[in-house]
C-alpha positions in Angstrom: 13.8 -1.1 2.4 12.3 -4.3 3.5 10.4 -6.4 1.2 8.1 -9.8 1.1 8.8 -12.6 -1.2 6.2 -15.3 -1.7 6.8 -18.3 -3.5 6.6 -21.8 -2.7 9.3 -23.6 -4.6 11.8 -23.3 -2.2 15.3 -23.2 -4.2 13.9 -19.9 -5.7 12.5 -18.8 -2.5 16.1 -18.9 -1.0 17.6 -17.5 -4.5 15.4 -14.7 -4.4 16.1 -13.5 -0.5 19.2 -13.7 -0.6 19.7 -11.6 -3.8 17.3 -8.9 -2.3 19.4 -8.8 1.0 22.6 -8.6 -1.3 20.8 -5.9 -2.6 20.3 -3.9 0.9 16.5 -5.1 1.4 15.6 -6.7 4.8 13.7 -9.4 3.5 10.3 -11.6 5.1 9.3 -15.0 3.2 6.1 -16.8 2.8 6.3 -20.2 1.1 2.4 -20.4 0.4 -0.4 -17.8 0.2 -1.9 -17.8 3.8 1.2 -16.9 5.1 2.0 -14.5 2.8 -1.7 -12.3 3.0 -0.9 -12.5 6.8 2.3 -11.2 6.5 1.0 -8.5 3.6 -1.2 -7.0 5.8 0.4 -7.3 9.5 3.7 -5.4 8.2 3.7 -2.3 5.8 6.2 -3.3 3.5 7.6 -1.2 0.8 7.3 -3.8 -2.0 6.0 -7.6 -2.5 7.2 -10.4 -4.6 4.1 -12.6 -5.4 3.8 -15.8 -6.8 0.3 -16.9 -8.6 0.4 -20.6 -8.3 0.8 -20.6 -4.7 -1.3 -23.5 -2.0 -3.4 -22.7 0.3 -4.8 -19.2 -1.2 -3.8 -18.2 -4.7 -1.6 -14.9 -5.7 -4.8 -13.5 -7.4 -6.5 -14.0 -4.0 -3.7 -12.3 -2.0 -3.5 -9.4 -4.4 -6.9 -8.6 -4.6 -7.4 -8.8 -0.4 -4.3 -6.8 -0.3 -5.5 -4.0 -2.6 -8.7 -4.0 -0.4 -6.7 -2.2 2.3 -3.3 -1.3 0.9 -1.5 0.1 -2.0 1.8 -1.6 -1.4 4.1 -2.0 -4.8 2.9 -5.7 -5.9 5.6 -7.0 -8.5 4.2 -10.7 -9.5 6.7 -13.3 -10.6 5.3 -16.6 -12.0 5.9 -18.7 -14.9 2.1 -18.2 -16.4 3.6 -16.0 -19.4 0.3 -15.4 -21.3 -1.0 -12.4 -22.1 -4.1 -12.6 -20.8 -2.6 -13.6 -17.4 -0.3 -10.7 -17.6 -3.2 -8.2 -18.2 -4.8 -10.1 -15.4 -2.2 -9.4 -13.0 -2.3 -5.7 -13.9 -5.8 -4.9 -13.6 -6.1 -6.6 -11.1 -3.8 -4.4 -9.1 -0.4 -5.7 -9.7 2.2 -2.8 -10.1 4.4 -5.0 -12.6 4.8 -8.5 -14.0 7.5 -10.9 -14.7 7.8 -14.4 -15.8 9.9 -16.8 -14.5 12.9 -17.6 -15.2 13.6 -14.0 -14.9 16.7 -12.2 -14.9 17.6 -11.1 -10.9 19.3 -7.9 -12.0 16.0 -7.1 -13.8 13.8 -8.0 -10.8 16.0 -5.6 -8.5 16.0 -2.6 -11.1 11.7 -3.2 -11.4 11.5 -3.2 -7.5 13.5 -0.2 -6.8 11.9 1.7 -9.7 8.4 0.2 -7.7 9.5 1.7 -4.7 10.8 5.1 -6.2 7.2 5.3 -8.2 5.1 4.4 -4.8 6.8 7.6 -2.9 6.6 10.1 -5.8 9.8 9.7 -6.6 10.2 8.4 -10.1 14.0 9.7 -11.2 16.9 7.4 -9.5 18.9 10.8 -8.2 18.0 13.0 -5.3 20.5 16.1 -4.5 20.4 17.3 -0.8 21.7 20.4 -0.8 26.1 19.1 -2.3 24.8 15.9 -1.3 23.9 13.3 -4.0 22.2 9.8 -3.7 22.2 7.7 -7.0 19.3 5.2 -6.3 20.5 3.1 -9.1 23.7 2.8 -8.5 23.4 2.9 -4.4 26.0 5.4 -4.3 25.9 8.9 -2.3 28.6 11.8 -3.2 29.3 15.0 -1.4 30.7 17.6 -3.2 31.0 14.9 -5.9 33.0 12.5 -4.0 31.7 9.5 -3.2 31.2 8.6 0.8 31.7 4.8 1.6 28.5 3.8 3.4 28.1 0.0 5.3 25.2 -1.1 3.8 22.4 -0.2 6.6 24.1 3.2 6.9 22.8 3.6 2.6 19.5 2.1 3.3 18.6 4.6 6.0 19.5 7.9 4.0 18.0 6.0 1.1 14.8 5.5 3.3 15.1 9.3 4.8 15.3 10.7 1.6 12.5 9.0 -0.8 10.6 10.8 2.1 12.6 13.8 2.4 10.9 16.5 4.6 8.4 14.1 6.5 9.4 13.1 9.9 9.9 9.1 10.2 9.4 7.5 13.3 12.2 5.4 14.6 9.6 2.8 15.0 8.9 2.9 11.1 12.5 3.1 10.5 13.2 -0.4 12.6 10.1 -1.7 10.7 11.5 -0.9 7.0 15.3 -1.7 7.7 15.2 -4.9 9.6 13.4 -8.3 9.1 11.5 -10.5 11.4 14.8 -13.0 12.0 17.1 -10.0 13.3 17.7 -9.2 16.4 17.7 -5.1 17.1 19.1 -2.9 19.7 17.1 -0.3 20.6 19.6 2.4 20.2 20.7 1.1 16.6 19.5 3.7 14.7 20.6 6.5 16.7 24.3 4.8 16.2 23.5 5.2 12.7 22.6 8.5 12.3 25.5 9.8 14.6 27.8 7.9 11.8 26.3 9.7 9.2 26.1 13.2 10.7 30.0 12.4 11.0 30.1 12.1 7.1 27.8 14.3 6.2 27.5 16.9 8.7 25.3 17.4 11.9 22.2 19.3 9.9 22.0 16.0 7.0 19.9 14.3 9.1 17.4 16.4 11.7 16.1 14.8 14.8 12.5 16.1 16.1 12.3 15.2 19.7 9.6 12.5 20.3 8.7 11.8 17.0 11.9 10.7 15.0 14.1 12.2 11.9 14.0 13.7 8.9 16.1 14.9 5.8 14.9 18.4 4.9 
């Protein structure tokens, strides 16, 4: 999953990347709003961390340009904790709300359950066949044995499976797994799925010629 993270106070800029990459997210920043609308709407990201008091152009201003063209998962993060800012937030297009200081183990479980929500797939578990991904936990079992996974080897079946029977390009799948400051071999994600066909066997993961893979 990658993700965006706005904010201009730079200790928690830094605090909060590096607790979503812990987490398995490939991870852009913006330290001010102009940046961060660019980067909203260049890159289809699978979630965004926005800020309200931001320079240049305010997080109400990137969220409602954003929701002009996209419907990416918008979790704002600020210290405004009143109520009428909150319901601000939400109606105007926020997906959830949380005021700083906020606990990181909260933000992650919000973001995920974001994500899971944005692709139709509200419940953390989906079984493949005796295959069995725990979103929550970031675990996958086979037979009910768990399989030890590096961590970009989980965040492609993670990625495969919230959109299990729809072909992803391997294009899309560099886009959502990898951040702007990475450098990527174009043969990286065939590496990967030949690792997991190894642990999960050759028909886990199904290539369509020309077009990309897909879990069934």
């Amino acid at each position: 999953m990658r993700a965006l993270v706005v904010e201009d106070q730079s200790d928690l800029l830094r605090t909060l990347a590096h607790t979503l990459r812990e987490d398995g997210f490939a991870v852009d920043v913006a330290a001010d709003g102009g940046e961060g609308l660019w980067k909203a709407l260049e890159t289809d990201y699978d979630a965004v961390v926005l800020d309200v008091m931001l320079p240049r152009v305010s997080g109400w201003e990137v969220l409602r340009r954003l929701r002009q063209t996209k419907k990416t998962p918008v979790l704002m993060l600020t210290a405004r904790d009143s109520v009428p800012d909150r319901i601000r937030g939400l109606n105007s297009g926020a997906d959830d709300y949380l005021t700083k200081p906020c606990d990181l183990d909260e933000l992650l479980a919000r973001l995920r359950a974001l994500i899971r929500r944005s692709v139709g797939q509200p419940r953390p578990l989906i079984e493949v066949g005796h295959i069995l991904l725990d979103l929550a936990a970031r675990t996958v079992s086979k037979e009910g044995h768990l399989v030890s996974l590096t961590a970009r080897e989980y965040a492609l079946v993670e990625f495969l499976a919230l959109r299990r029977g729809k072909v992803v390009s391997r294009s899309a799948l560099y886009e959502h797994l990898f951040d702007d400051g990475e450098d990527t071999q174009s043969n990286l994600i065939d590496v990967h799925v030949y690792n997991l066909r190894k642990k999960f066997g050759t028909e886990f993961i199904s290539t369509r010629r020309g077009m990309g893979y897909c879990i069934k």
